[in-house]
C-alpha positions as CSV (number, residue, x, y, z in Angstrom):
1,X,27.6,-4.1,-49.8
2,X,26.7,-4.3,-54.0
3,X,28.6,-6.6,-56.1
4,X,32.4,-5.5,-56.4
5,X,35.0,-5.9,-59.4
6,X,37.3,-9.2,-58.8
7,X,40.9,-9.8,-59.3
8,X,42.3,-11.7,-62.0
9,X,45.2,-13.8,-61.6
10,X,45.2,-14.5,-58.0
11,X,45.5,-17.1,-55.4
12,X,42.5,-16.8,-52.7
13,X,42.0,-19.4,-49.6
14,X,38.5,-20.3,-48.8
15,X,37.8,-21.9,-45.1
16,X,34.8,-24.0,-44.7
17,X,33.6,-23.6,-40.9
18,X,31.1,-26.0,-40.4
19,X,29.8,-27.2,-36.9
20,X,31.9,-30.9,-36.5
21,X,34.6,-29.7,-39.5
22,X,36.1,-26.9,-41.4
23,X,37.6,-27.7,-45.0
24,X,40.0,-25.9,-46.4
25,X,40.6,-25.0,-50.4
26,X,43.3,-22.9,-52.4
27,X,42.0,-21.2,-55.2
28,X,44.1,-20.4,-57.9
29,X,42.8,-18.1,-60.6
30,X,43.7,-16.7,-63.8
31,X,42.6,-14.5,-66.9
32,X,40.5,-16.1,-69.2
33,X,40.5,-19.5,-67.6
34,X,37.7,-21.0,-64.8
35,X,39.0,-20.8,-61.1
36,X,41.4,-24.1,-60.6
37,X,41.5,-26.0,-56.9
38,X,45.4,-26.4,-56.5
39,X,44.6,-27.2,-53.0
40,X,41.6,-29.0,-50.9
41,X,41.4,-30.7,-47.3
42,X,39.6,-31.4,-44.1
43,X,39.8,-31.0,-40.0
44,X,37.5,-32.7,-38.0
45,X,36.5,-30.4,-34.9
46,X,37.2,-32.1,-32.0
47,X,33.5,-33.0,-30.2
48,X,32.8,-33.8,-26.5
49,X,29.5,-34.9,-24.9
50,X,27.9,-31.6,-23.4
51,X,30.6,-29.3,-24.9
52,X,30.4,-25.8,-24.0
53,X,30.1,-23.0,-26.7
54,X,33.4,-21.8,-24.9
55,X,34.8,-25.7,-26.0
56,X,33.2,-25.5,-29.8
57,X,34.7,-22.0,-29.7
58,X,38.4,-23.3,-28.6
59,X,38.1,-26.9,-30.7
60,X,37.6,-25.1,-33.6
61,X,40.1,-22.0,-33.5
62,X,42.4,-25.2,-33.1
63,X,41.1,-26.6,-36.6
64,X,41.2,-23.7,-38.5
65,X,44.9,-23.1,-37.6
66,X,45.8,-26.2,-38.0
67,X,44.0,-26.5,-41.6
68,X,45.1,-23.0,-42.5
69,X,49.0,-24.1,-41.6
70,X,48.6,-27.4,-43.9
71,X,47.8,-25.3,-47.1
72,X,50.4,-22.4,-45.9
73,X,53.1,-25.6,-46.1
74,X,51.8,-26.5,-49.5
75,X,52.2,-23.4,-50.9
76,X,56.1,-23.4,-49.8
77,X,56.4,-26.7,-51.0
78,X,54.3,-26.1,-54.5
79,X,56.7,-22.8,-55.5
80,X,59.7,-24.8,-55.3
81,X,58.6,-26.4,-58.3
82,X,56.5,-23.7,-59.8
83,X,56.7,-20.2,-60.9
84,X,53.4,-19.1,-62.0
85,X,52.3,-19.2,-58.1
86,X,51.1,-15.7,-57.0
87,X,53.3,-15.1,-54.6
88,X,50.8,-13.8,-51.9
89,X,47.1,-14.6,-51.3
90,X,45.0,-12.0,-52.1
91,X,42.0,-13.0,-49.9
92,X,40.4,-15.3,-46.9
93,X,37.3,-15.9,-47.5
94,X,35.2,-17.4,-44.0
95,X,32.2,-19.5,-45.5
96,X,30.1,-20.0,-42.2
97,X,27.3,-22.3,-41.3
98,X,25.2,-22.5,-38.3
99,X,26.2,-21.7,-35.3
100,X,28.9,-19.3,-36.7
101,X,26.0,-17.4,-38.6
102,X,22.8,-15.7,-39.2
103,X,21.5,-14.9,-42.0
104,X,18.0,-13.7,-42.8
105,X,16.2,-13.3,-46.1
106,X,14.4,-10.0,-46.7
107,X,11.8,-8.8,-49.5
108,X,10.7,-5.2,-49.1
109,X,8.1,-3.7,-51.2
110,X,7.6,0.0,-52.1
111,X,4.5,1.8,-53.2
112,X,5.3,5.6,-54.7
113,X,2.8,8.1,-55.1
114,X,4.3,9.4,-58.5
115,X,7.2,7.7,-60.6
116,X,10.2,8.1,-59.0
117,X,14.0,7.5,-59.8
118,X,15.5,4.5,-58.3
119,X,18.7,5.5,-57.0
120,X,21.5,3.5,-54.4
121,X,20.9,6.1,-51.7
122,X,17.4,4.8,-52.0
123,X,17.8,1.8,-51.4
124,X,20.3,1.7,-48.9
125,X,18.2,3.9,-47.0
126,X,15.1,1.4,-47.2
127,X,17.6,-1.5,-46.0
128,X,19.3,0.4,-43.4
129,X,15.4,1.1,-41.7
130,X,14.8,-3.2,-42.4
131,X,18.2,-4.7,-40.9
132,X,17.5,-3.1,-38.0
133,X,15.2,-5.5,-36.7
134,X,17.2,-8.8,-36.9
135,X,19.0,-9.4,-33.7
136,X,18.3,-6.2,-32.7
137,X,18.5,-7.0,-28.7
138,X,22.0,-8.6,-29.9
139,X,23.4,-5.6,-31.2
140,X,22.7,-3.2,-28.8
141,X,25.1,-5.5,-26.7
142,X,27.5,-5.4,-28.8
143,X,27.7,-9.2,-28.7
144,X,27.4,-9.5,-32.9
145,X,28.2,-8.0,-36.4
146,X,27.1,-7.2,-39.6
147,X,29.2,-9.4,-41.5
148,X,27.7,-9.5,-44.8
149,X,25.3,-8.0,-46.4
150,X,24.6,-8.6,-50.7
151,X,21.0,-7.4,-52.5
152,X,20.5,-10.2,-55.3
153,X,17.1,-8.8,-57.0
154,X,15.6,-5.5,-57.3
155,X,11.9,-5.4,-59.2
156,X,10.5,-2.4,-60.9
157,X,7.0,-2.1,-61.5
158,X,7.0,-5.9,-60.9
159,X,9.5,-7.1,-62.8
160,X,13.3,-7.9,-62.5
161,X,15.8,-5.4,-63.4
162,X,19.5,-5.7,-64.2
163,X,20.1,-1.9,-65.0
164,X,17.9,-0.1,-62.5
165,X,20.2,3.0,-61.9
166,X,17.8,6.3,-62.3
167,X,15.0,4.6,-64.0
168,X,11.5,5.4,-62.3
169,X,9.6,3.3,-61.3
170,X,5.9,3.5,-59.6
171,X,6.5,0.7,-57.4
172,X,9.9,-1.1,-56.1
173,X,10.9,-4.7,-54.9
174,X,14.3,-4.9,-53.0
175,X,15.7,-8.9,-52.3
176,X,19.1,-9.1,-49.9
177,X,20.3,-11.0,-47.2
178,X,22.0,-9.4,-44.6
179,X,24.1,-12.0,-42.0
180,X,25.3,-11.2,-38.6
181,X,27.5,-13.5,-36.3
182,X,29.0,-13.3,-32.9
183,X,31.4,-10.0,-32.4
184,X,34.3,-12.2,-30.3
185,X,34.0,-15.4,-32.7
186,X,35.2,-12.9,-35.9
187,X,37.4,-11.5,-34.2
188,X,38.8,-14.1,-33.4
189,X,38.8,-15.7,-37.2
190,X,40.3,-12.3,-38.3
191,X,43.5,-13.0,-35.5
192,X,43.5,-16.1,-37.1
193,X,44.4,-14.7,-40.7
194,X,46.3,-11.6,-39.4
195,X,49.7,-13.5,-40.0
196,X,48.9,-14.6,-43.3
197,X,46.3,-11.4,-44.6
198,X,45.7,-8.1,-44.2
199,X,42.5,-7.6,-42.4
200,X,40.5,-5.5,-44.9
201,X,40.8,-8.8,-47.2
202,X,39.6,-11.2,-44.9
203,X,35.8,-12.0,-46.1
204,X,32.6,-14.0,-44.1
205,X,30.1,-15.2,-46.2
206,X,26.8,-17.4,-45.4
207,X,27.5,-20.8,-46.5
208,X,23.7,-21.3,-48.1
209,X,23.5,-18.0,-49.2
210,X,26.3,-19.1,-51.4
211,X,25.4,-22.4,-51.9
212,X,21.9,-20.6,-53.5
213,X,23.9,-18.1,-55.2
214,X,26.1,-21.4,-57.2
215,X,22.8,-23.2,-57.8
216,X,21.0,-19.8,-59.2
217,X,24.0,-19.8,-62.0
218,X,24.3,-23.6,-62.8
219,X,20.3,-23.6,-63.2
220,X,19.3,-20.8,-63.9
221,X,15.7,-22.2,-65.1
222,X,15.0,-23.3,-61.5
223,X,12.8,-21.1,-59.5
224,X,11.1,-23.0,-56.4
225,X,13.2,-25.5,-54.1
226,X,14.3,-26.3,-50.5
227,X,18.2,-26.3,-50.5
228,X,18.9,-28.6,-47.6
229,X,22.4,-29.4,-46.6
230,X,23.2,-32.2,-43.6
231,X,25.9,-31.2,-41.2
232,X,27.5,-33.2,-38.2
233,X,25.7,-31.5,-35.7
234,X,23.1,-29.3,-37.1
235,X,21.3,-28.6,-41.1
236,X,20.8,-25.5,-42.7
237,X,17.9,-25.0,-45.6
238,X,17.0,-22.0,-47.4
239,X,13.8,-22.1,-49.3
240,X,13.5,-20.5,-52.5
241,X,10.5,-19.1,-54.3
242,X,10.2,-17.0,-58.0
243,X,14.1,-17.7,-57.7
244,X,14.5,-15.2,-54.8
245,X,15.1,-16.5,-50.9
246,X,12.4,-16.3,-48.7
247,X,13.6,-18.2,-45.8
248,X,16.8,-18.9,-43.8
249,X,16.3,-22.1,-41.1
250,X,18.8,-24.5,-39.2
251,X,17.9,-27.3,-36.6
252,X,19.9,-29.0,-34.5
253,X,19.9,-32.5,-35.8
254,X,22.7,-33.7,-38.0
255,X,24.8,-37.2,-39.4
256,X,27.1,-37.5,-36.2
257,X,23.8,-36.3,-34.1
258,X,21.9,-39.5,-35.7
259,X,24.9,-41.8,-35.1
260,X,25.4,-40.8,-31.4
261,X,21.6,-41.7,-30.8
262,X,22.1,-44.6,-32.6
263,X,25.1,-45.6,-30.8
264,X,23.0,-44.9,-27.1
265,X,19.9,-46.9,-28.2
266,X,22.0,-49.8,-29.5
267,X,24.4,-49.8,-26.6
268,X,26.8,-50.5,-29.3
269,X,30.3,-48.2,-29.9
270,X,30.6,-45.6,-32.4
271,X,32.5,-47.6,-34.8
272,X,30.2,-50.7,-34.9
273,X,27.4,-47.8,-35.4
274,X,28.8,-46.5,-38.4
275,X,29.6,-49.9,-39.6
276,X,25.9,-50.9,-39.1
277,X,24.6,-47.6,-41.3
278,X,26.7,-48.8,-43.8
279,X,25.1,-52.0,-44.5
280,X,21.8,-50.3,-44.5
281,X,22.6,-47.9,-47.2
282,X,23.5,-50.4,-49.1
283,X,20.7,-52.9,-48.0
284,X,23.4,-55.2,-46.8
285,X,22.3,-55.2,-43.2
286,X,21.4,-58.8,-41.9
287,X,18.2,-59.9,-39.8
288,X,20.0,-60.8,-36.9
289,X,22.5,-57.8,-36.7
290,X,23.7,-55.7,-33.8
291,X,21.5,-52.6,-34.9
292,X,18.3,-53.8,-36.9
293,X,17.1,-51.5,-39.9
294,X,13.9,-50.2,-38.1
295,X,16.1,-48.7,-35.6
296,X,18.1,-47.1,-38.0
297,X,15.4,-45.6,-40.2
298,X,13.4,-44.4,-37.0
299,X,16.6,-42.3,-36.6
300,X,16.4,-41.1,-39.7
301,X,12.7,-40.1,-39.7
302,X,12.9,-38.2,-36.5
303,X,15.7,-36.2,-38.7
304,X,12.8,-35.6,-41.0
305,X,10.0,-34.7,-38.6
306,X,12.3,-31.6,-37.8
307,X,12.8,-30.9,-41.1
308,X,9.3,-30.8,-41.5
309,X,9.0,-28.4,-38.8
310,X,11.3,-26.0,-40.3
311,X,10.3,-26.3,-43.9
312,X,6.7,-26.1,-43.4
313,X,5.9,-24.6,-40.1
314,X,8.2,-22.0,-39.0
315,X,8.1,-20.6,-42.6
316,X,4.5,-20.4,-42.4
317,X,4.8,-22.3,-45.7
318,X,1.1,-24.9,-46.2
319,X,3.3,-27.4,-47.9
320,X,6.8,-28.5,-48.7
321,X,7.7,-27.2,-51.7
322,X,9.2,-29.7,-54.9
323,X,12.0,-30.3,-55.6
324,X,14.3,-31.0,-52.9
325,X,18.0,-30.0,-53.2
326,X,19.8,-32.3,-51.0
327,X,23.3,-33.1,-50.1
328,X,25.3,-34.2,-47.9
329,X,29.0,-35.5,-46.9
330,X,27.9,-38.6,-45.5
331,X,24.2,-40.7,-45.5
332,X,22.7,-39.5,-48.5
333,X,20.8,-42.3,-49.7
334,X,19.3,-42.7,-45.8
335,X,17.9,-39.1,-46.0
336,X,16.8,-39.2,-49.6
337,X,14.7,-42.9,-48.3
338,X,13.7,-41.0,-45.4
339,X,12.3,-37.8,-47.2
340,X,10.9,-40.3,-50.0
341,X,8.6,-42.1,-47.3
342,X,7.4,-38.8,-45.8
343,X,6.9,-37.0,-49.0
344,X,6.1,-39.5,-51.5
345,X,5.0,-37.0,-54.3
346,X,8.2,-34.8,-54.1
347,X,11.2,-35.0,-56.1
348,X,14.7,-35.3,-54.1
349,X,17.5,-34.0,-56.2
350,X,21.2,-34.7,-55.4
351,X,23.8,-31.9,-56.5
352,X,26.1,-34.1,-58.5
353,X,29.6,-33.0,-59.1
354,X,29.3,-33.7,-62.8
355,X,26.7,-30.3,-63.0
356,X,29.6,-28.1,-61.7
357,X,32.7,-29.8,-63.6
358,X,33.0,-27.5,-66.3
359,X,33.5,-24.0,-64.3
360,X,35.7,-25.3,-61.5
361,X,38.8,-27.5,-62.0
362,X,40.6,-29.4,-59.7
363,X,44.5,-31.1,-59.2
364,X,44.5,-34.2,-60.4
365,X,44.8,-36.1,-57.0
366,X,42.3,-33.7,-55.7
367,X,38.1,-35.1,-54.5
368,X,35.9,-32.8,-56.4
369,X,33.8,-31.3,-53.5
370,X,30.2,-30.3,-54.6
371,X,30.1,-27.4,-52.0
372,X,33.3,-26.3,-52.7
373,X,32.5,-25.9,-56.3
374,X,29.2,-23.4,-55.3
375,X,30.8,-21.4,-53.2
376,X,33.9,-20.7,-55.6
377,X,31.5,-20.4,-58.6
378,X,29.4,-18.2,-56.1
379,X,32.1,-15.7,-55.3
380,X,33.9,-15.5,-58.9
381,X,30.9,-15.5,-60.8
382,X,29.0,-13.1,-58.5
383,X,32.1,-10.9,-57.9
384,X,31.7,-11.2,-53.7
385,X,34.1,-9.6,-51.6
């Protein structure tokens, strides 16, 4: 799918589906102004010890209707007192993480014999014969989807080209991403939305594709990073290079992962855990305390071993590249101290809401939320649908 036209004065809902939580934000946007967060929230999904993907599955269905109902209510209760309220919402908009998604990154490179005209068909034809090949067993089992698919560079002769339509070119470069998730799971996120939206305007995006696509507009001068994001349960990074994506990853090995190992190793409840992790971010925690800080950073470091893994090995990547774009909703400072020990000669970078505070605006009794910002910037600015 290429970049579509957006509307203009309209009220879109965009559902966060994460692996422990799905948030929830209402959109509001109008002519001329930057998009405006009337409405933001949270639902934890409910986790069990050795859950079954049939449990995550049913745990959280039950969060996204439960999260979608809460900002249905405040819409009722907001046009009571309000009349420039769109009366419907014009689009659902699915941001998924791992395990709800896959995405890959592709770069294909064409050789011609002659200059030749660059045209759509062309293109789509040389993406049709490449997407072929992810998930391909998958497919044929109809157990996933194509759920989104966006190019975000084309290069002629080498270099990058807005207006590429019929100009020739001896050699071409085509950059997309193409995502697939499981065939039941959207369908059952589009039943989901069928009392509230028609289906054709429910919309799946990949959360770091999105995340990348925010980041590419705020800084538009950076062109080699890891964009790392800490779950619950799992992280996702995408590693970019010459400002284009060149690899999709995501382990299993998140904040609520590194407290429940805590927790086992400590013999110590959830609650004193998290109480513990507390003290250490702030380098409060005592010598003789329930949980001592080389436990904790241990934790933290095994967190980073796998990150190593991903980022280095199974990219095929010799090195991990600088700067690191990290964030996360809970822990920061632990994984920017753990990173910092591994990699002492590499910059760690926060995403501060202060960077994205002048093209999103919130309610005034609403938490700026960092990701929330890139993935409304991502789909307004970028025209996604």
């Amino acid at each position: 799918m290429f970049f579509s036209s957006k509307k203009i004065d309209d009220l879109s809902l965009i559902l966060d589906v994460q692996s422990s939580v799905v948030y929830a934000s209402l959109v509001l946007t109008k002519e001329g102004e930057n998009p405006f967060v009337i409405f933001y929230t949270k639902k934890d999904i409910r986790f069990r010890e050795k859950q079954t993907s049939s449990q995550l599955i049913t745990a959280t269905v039950a969060s996204i209707k439960s999260i979608m109902s809460s900002a249905l209510e405040y819409l009722v209760t907001l046009r009571q007192s309000s009349t420039d309220i769109p009366k419907k919402i014009s689009g659902i908009h699915y941001v998924l993480s791992s395990p709800w998604i896959l995405s890959e990154s592709k770069r294909i490179e064409v050789t011609f014999d002659s200059p030749t005209a660059i045209t759509h068909d062309l293109i789509r034809n040389i993406i049709d014969d490449e997407r072929e090949k992810l998930s391909v067993g998958a497919h044929a089992e109809g157990k996933s989807v194509e759920v989104e698919e966006k190019i975000f560079n084309i290069e002629l002769n080498g270099y990058t080209v807005a207006d590429w339509i019929g100009k020739k070119a001896n050699s071409l470069s085509v950059s997309f991403i193409t995502s697939i998730s499981g065939t039941k799971m959207i369908e059952r996120f589009r039943d989901i939305s069928s009392s509230v939206m028609n289906r054709h305007n429910v919309f799946f995006h990949s959360s770091l594709f999105l995340q990348y696509l925010g980041i590419v507009h705020l800084f538009p001068e950076k062109k080699n990073y890891i964009l790392t994001h800490v779950h619950g349960e799992i992280t996702d990074i995408v590693i970019v290079t010459k400002n284009a994506c060149v690899f999709f990853g995501t382990f299993p090995m998140g904040t609520n992962t590194i407290l429940r190992s805590l927790s086992h190793k400590s013999h110590r409840g959830m609650k004193t855990t998290e109480s513990m992790v507390k003290l250490r971010i702030n380098d409060a925690l005592s010598s003789d305390a329930d949980i001592d800080s080389d436990l904790i950073d241990a934790e933290y470091d095994k967190w980073v071993e796998e990150f190593e893994k991903m980022a280095k090995y199974e990219s095929g990547n010799t090195h991990i590249m600088s700067p690191i774009i990290l964030s996360t909703h809970d822990s920061y400072d632990l994984f920017k101290m753990s990173l910092e020990r591994k990699f002492p000669n590499i910059t760690i970078e926060p995403f501060s809401e202060d960077q994205s505070r002048t093209e999103v605006g919130y309610g005034q009794s609403l938490n700026r939320s960092v990701l929330a910002d890139l993935y409304i910037i991502a789909i307004e600015k970028f025209r996604l649908q």
